[in-house]
C-alpha positions as CSV (number, residue, x, y, z in Angstrom):
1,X,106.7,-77.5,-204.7
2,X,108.8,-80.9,-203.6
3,X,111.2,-82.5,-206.7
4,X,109.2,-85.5,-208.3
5,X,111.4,-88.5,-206.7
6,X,110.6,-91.5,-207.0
7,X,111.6,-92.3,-203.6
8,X,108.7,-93.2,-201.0
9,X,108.4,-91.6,-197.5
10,X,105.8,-92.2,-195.0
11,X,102.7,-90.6,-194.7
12,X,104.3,-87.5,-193.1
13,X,100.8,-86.0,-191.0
14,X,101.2,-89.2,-188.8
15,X,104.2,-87.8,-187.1
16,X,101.6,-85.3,-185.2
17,X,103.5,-82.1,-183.6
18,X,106.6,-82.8,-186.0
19,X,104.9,-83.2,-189.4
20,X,106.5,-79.7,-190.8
21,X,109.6,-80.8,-189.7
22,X,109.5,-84.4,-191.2
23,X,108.1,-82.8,-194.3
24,X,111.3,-80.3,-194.7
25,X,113.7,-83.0,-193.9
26,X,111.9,-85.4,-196.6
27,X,111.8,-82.2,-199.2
28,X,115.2,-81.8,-198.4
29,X,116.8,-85.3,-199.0
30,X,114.7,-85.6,-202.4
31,X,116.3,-82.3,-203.3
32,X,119.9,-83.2,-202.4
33,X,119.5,-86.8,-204.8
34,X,118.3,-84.7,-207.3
35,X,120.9,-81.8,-206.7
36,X,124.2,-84.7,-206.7
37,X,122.4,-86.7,-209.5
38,X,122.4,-82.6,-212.2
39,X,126.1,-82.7,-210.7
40,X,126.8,-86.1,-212.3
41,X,125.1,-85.3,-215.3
42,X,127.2,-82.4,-215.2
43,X,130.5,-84.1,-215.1
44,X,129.6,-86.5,-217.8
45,X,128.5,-84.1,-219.8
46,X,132.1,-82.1,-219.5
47,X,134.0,-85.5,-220.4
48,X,131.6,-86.0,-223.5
49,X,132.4,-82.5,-224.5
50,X,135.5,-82.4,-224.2
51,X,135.9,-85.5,-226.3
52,X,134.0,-84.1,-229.3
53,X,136.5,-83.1,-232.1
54,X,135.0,-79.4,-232.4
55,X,132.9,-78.8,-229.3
56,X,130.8,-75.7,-229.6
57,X,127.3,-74.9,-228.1
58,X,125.6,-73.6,-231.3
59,X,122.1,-75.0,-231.5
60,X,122.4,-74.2,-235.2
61,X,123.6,-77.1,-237.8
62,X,126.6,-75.6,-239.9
63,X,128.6,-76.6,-242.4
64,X,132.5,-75.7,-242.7
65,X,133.5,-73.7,-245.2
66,X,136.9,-72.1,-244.2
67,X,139.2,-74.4,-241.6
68,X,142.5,-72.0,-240.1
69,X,144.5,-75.2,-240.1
70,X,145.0,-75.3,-243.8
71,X,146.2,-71.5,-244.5
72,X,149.5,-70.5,-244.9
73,X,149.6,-68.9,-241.4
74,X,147.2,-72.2,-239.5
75,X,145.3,-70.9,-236.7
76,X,142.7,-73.3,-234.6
77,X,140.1,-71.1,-236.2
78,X,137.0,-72.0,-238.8
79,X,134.9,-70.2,-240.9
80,X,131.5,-72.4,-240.7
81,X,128.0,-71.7,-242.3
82,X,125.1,-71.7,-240.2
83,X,122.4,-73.4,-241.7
84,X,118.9,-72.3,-241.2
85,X,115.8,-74.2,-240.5
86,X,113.2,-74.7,-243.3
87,X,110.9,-72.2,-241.9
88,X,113.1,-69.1,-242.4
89,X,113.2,-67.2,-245.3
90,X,116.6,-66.2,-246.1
91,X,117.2,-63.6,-249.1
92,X,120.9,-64.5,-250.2
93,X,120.8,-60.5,-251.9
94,X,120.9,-59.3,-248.0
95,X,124.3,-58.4,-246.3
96,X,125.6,-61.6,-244.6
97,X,126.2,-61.8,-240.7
98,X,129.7,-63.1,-239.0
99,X,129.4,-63.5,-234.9
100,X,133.0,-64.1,-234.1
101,X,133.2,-65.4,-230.6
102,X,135.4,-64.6,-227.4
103,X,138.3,-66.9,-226.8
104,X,138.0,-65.9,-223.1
105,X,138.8,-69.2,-221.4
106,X,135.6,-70.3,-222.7
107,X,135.0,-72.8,-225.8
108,X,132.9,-71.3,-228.8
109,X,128.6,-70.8,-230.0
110,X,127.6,-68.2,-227.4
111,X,126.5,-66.0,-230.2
112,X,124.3,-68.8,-231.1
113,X,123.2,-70.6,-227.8
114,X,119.9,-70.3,-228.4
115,X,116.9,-69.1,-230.9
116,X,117.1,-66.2,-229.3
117,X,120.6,-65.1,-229.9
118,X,123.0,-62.9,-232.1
119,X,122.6,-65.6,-235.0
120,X,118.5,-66.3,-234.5
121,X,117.7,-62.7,-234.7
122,X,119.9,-62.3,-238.0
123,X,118.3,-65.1,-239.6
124,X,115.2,-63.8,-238.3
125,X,116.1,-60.9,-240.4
126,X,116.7,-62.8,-243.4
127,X,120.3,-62.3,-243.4
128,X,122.7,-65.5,-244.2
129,X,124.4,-65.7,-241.4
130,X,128.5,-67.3,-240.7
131,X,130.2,-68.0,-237.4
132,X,134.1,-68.0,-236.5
133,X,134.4,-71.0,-234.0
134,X,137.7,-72.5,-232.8
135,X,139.3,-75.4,-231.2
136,X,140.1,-76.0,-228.0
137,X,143.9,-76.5,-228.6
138,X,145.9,-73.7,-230.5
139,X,147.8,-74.4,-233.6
140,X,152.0,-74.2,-232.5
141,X,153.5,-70.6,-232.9
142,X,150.3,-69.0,-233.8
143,X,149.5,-65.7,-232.5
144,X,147.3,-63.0,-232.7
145,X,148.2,-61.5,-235.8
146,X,148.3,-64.8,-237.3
147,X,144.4,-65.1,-236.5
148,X,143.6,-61.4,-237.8
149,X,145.1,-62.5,-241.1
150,X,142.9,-65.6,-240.6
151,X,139.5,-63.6,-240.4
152,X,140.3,-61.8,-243.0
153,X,140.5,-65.0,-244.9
154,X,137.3,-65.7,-243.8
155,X,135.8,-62.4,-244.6
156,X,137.1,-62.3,-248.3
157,X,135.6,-65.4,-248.4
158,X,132.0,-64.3,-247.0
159,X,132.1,-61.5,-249.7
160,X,133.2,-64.1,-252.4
161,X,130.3,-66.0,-251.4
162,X,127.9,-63.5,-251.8
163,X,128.5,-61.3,-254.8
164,X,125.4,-60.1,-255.1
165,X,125.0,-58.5,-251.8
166,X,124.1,-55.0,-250.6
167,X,126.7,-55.0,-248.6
168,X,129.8,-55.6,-246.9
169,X,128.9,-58.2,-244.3
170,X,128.1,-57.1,-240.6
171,X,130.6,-58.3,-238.2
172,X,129.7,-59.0,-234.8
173,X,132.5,-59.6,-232.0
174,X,131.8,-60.3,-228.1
175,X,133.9,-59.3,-225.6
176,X,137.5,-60.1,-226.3
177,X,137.0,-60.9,-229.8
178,X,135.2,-57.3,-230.4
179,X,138.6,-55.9,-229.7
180,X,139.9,-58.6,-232.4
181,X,137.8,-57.3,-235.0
182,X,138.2,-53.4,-234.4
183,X,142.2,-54.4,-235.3
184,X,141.9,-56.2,-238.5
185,X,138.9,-53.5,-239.1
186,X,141.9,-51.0,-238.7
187,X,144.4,-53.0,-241.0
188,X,141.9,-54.5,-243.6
189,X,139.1,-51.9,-243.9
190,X,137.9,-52.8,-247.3
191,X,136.9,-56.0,-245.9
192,X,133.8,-54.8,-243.2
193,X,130.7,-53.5,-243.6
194,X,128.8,-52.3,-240.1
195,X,130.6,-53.6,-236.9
196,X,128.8,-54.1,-233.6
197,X,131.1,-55.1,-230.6
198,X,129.4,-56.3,-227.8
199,X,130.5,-56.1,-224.2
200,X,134.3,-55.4,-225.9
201,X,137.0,-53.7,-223.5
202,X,139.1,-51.0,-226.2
203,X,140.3,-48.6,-223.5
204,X,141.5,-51.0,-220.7
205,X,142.5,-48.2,-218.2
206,X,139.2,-46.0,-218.1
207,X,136.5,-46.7,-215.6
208,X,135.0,-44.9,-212.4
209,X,137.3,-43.9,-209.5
210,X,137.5,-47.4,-206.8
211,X,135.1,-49.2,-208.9
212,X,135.4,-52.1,-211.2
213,X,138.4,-54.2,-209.5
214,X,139.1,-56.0,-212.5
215,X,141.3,-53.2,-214.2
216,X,143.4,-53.2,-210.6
217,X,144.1,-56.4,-210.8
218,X,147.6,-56.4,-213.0
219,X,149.2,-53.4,-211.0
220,X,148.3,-55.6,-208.0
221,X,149.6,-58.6,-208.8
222,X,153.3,-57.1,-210.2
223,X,152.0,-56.8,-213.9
224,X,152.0,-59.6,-216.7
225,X,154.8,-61.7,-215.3
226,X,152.3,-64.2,-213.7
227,X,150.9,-65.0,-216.9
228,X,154.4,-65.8,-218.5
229,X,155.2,-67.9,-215.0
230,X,151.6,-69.9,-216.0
231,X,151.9,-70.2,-219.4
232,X,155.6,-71.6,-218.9
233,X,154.4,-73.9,-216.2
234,X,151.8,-75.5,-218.8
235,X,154.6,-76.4,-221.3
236,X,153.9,-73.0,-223.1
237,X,150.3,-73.1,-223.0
238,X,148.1,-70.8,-221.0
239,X,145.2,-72.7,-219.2
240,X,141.8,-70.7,-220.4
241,X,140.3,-71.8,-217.4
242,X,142.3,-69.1,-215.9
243,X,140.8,-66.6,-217.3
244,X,137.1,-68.2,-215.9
245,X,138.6,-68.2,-212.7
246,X,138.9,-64.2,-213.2
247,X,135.6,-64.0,-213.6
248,X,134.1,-65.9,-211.2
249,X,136.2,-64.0,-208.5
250,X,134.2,-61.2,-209.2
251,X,131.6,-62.5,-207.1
252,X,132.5,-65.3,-205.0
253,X,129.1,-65.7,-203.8
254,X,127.7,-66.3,-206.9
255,X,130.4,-69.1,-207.7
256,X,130.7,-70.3,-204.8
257,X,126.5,-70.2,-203.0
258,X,124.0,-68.6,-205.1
259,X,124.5,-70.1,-208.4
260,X,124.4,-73.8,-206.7
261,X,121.2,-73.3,-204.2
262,X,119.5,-71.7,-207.3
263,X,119.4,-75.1,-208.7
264,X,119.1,-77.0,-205.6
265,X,116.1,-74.8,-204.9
266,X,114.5,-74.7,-208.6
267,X,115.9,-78.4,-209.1
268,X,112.4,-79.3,-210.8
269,X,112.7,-76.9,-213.3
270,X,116.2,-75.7,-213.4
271,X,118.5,-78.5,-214.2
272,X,118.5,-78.0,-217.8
273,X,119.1,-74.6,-218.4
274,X,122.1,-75.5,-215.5
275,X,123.4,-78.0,-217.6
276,X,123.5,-75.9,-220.8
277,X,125.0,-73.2,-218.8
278,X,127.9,-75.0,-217.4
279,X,128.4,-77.0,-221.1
280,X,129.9,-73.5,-222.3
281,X,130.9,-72.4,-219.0
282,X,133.2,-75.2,-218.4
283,X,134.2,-76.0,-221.5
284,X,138.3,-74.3,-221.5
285,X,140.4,-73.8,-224.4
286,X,143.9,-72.8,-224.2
287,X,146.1,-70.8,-225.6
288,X,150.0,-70.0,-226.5
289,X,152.2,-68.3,-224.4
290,X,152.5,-65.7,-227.0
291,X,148.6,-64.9,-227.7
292,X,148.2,-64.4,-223.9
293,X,151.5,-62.1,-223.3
294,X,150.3,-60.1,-226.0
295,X,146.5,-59.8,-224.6
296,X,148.2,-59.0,-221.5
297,X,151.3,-57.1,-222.4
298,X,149.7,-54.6,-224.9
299,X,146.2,-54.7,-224.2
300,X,145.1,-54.8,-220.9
301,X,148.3,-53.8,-218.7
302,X,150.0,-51.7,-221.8
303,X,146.2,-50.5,-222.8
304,X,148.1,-49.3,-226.5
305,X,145.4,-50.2,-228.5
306,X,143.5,-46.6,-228.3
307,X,147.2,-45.1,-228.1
308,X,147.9,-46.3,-231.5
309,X,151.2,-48.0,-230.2
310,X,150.7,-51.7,-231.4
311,X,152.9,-52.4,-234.4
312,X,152.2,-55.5,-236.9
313,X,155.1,-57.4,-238.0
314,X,155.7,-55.4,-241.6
315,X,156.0,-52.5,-238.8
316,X,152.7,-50.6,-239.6
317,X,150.8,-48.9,-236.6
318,X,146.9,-50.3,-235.5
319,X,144.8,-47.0,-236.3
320,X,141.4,-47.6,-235.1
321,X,140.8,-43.9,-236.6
322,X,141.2,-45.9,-240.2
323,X,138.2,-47.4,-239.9
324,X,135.5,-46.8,-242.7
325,X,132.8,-49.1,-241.1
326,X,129.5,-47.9,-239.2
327,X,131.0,-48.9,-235.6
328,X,127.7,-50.1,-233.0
329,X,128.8,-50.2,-229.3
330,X,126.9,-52.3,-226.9
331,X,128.0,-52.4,-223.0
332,X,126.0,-51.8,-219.8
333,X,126.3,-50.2,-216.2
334,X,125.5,-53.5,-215.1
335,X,128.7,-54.8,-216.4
336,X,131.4,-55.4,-214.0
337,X,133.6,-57.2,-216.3
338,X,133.6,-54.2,-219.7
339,X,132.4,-51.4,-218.1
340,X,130.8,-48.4,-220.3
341,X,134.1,-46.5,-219.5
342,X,136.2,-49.2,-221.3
343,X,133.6,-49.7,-223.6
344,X,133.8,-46.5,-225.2
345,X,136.6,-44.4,-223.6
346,X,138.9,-45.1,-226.6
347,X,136.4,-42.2,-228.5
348,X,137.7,-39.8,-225.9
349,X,141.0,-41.3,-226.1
350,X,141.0,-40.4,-230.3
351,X,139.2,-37.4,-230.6
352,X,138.7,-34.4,-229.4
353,X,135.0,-33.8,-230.6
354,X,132.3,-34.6,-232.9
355,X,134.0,-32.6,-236.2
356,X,137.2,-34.9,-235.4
357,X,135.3,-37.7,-236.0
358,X,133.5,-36.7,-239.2
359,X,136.4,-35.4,-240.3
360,X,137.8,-39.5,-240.6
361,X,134.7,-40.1,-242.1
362,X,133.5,-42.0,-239.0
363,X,129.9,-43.4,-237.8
364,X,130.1,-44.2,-234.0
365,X,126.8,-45.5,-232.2
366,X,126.6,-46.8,-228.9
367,X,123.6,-47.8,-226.6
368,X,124.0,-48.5,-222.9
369,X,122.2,-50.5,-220.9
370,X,121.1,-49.9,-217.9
371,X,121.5,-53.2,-215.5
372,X,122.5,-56.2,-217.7
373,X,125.3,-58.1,-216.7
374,X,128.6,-59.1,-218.5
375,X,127.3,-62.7,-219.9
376,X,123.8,-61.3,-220.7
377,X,124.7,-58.7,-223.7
378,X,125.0,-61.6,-225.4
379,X,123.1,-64.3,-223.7
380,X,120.2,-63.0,-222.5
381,X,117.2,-63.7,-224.7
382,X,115.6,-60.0,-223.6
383,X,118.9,-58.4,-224.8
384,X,118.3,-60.8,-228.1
385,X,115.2,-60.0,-229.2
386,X,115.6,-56.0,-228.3
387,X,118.8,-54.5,-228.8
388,X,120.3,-57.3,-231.0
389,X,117.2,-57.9,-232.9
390,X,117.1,-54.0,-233.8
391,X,120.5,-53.9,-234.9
392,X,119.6,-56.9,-237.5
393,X,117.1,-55.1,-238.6
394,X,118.3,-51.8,-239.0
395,X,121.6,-52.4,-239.8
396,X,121.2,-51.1,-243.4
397,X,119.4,-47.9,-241.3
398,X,122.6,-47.7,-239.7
399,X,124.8,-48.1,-242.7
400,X,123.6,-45.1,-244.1
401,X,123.8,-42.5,-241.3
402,X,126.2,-39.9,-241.9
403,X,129.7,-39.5,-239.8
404,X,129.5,-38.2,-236.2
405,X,128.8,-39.9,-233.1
406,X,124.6,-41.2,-232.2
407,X,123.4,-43.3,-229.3
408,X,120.8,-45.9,-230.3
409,X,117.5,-45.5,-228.1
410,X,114.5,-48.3,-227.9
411,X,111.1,-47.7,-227.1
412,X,108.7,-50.1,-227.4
413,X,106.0,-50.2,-230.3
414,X,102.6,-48.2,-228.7
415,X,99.2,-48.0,-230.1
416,X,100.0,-44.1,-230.8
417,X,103.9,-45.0,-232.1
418,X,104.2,-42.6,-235.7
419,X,104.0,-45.1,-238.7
420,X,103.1,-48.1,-236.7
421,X,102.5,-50.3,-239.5
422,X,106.1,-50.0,-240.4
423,X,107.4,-52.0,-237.7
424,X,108.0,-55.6,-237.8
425,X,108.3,-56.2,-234.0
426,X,107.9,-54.7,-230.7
427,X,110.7,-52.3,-230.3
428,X,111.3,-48.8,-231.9
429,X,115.1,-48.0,-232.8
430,X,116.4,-44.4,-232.8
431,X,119.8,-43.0,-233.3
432,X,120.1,-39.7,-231.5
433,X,122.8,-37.7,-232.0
434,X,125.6,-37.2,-229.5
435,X,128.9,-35.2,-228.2
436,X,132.3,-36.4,-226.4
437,X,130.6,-34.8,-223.2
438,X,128.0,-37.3,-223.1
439,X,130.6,-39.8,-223.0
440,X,132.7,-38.0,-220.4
441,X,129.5,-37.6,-218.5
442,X,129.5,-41.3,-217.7
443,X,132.7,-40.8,-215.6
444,X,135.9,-41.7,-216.1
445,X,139.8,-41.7,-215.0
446,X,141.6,-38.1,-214.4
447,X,145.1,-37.3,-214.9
448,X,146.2,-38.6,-211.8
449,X,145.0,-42.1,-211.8
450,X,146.1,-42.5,-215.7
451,X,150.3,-41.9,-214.5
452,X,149.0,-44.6,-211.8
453,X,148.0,-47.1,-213.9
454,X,151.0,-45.7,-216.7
455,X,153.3,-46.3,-213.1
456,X,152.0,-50.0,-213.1
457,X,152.4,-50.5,-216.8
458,X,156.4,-49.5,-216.1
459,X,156.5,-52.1,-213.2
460,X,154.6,-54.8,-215.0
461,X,157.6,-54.5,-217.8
462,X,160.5,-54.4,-215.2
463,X,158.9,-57.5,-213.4
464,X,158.6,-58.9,-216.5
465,X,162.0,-58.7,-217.5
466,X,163.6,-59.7,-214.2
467,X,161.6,-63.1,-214.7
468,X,162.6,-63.7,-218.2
469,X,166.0,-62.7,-216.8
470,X,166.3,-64.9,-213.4
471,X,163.4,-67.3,-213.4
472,X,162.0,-68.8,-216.5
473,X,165.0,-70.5,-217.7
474,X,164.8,-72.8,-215.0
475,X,161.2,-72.8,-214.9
476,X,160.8,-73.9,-218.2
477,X,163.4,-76.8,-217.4
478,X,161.4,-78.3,-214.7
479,X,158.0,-77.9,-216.5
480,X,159.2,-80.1,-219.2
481,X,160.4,-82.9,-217.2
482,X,156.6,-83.8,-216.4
483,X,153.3,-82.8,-217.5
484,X,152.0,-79.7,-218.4
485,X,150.5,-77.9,-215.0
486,X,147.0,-76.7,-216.2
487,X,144.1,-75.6,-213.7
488,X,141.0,-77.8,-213.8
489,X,137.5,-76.5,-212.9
490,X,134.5,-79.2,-213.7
């Protein structure tokens, strides 16, 4: 089908022998106006966002109700209420939801892009539902720990809100901020009812043999120096578009071909769900030099998360085994970015079997899916309205199940599925129970490739100590003397 246009071109069939080709050159030029006119639109569309004073892409209204800026420890963080349409019918007695969002690079509302989302299928539910945005610009000195005191702030103040509850509210945390929540689950446990992390790296070493490049990439690239060299090159912040950059070199192709001729070849029909795309896509945030060492440093390169190595300032240890939460795990073979090994490797990383785990008085469930991408646990409206949407509405189901370790199944709602007039959509959710080897089973490193990535760990810290030592001083004194070097990607 040619792009409506309102530019006219002669009657092509009068050009005899070449009328195909006159007809693909004609197509073609109608497609390319149309293609430059979405990437005007697009850039616009980045300037007004970035001009907003909160810019999110939640297609819910909310209202504030916490703002991180005004605690004793300010982050750029805020507690905000989403409000639901008219048409929804939302029992205040139900647990609340919180969907706390990734600062990835990206700004904040992925969790609620759309109706069908992490938030729509909550309020779907019934459930009153709160999201943890932030701005694009962090407050000075904060850090990580600073913003886990913050949500815990804004938890105390969900439960406050809500006395008459059933239960603790249901935290949801996407990629990087699942691993956000699993820490102040592990230092504030009181404060969490069921947990879901979707697409969340907690054991940043384990994946397949040669596959997923991403967890290669700091031993490669002499360890976390480079991002102490950026962040002191951006006047002691660190450029979130970065970290986009990351992930759009895991397929170039994509980034660089497919995801443009897409549009230019759907340009009809495709423009706006382009545009939303690349309002959230595009829109960076930074952060300090501090936050991103730390991501770096003890997370990803250090991986001491699992290990239990990650101290808090009053010089208490980050258990993960301390949590009292219902734990759901969501990841996907078809995720190149959080594989199923980093997913859930840190459950063979802290216990040795199923009794280990009941004996904390844990509940661990985890579903995998089989081809979803990164971006689509928690974008895709499929993914929404199956596994998210079951998790909603079982999450009191899964509340009650006893310790030990299950994988949630889905099958879809039949003519002969037992107690059909139970369900309330069109997806069955079971919890089967599990052991460590079906984990294992999913692959993983061996002993030799841990002291390889423990060897790149040691180099990573000796790099980055012979920059702090040699270099930084005087690359923080010609950073100051003129503007803040950031990477730009519109």
């Amino acid at each position: 089908m040619q792009p409506k246009s309102s530019l006219a071109f002669p009657d092509a069939t009068a050009f005899g022998l070449f009328t195909p080709a006159v007809e693909y050159m004609a197509d073609a030029v109608q497609r390319s106006i149309l293609f430059w006119d979405v990437m005007r639109e697009r850039g616009n569309q980045y300037k007004n966002h970035q001009a907003e004073a909160a810019p999110h892409v939640l297609s819910y209204p909310v209202e504030l109700v916490v703002d991180g800026r005004t605690l004793a420890r300010p982050v750029n963080y805020a507690l905000a209420r989403i409000v639901p349409s008219p048409d929804l019918d939302i029992d205040p007695a139900r647990r609340p939801f919180v969907v706390v969002d990734p600062r990835a690079g990206h700004g904040p509302g992925i969790g609620g892009f759309k109706a069908d989302s992490e938030i729509g299928v909550a309020l779907k539910a019934g459930h009153p539902c709160y999201f943890v945005g932030f701005l694009p610009e962090p407050m000075p000195g904060q850090t990580i720990e600073d913003i886990a005191h913050a949500e815990a702030v804004f938890l105390e103040k969900v439960i406050a809100l809500h006395p008459e509850a059933d239960g603790k509210p249901c935290v949801v945390g996407n990629c990087q901020a699942g691993w956000a929540i699993m820490m102040l689950a592990a230092m504030r446990p009181e404060l969490f009812g069921p947990i879901i992390v979707a697409g969340s790296p907690l054991s940043y070493w384990a994946g397949v043999h040669g596959k997923n490049p991403m967890r290669y990439t700091g031993g490669l690239l002499g360890g976390s120096w480079l991002a102490a060299l950026t962040s002191d090159l951006g006047g002691g912040k660190f450029d979130g578009a970065w970290l986009v950059q990351n992930f759009e070199n895991q397929n170039p192709a994509n980034t660089l071909w497919t995801k443009q001729y897409n549009l230019y070849s759907k340009v009809d029909t495709e423009a706006s769900r382009y545009l939303d795309f690349e309002r959230w896509w595009g829109g960076h945030v930074n952060l300090n030099a501090e936050e991103i060492q730390f991501i770096v440093d003890e997370l990803f390169v250090g991986n001491r998360l699992a290990a239990g190595q990650i101290e808090t300032q009053d010089g208490s240890r980050i258990d993960l085994r301390t949590i009292r939460s219902p734990i759901v795990v969501f990841c996907s073979k078809g995720d190149n970015i959080t594989p199923p090994q980093q997913a859930l490797g840190w459950i063979l990383d802290l216990y040795e079997s199923v009794e280990e785990i009941r004996s904390y008085g844990q509940t661990i469930v985890y579903t995998v899916h089989e081809t979803v991408g990164h971006l689509g646990i928690f974008v895709s409206s499929g993914v929404a309205r199956k596994e998210h949407g079951e998790f909603s509405s079982n999450i009191d189901l899964i509340d009650t199940l006893p310790p030990g370790l299950y994988e949630a199944t889905f099958e879809e709602v039949a003519n002969d599925t037992a107690n059909r007039d139970l369900t309330s959509g069109t997806w069955v959710m079971r919890c089967e129970a599990r052991t460590l080897d079906d984990i294992a089973a999913m692959g993983g490193n061996d002993a030799e490739d841990d002291r390889r990535f423990e060897a790149a760990a040691r180099l990573s810290e000796i790099n980055l100590a012979l920059y702090r030592a040699f270099m930084q001083p005087a690359v923080r004194a010609l950073a100051s003397a003129q503007p803040a070097i950031t990477f730009v990607h519109v």
